[in-house]
Steps between C-alpha positions, in 0.01 A plus 500: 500500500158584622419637170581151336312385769174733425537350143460153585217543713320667261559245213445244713205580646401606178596119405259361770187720459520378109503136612253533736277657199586246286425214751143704558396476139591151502249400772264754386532259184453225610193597736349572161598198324358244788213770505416424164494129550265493771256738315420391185309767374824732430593540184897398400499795361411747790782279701729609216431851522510511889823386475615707271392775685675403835813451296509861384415640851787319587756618248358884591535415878832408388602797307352778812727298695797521286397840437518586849823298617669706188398858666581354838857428374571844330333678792749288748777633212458815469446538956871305512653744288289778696592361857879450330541835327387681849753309720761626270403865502430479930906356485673837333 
């Protein structure tokens, strides 16, 4: 149970921390884009480009954190077969 537990906290938080990135490059986005309105001397193509490159810092935010929730769940694995395995060998 607290194993199943361990999982769902993990993907979920995993869940929210990619929202929350998502929902940064969005206003990051649209900073630019009302930016670029009220200075006239950018060019559409720099905006372009800017946003291009927040997109990709998002996508490899994205994958670190993905990354990391992956190792977090097959460290959590392999301790609750650890923790498991030695309860069993403490009982004969």
């Amino acid at each position: 149970m607290v194993f199943a537990l361990i999982v769902v906290c993990v993907l979920g938080g995993w869940a929210l921390i990619s929202l929350l990135l998502v929902a940064r490059r969005d206003t990051a986005v649209e900073d630019l884009v009302s930016a670029h309105q009220d200075d006239g001397s950018s060019t559409e193509q720099g905006l372009i480009e800017e946003i291009q490159i927040l997109r990709a810092t998002t996508r490899e935010r994205q994958t670190l954190l993905g990354c990391g929730a992956v190792v977090t769940l097959f460290v959590t694995v392999i301790g609750y077969f650890i923790v498991h395995a030695l309860i069993s060998l403490s009982q004969l």
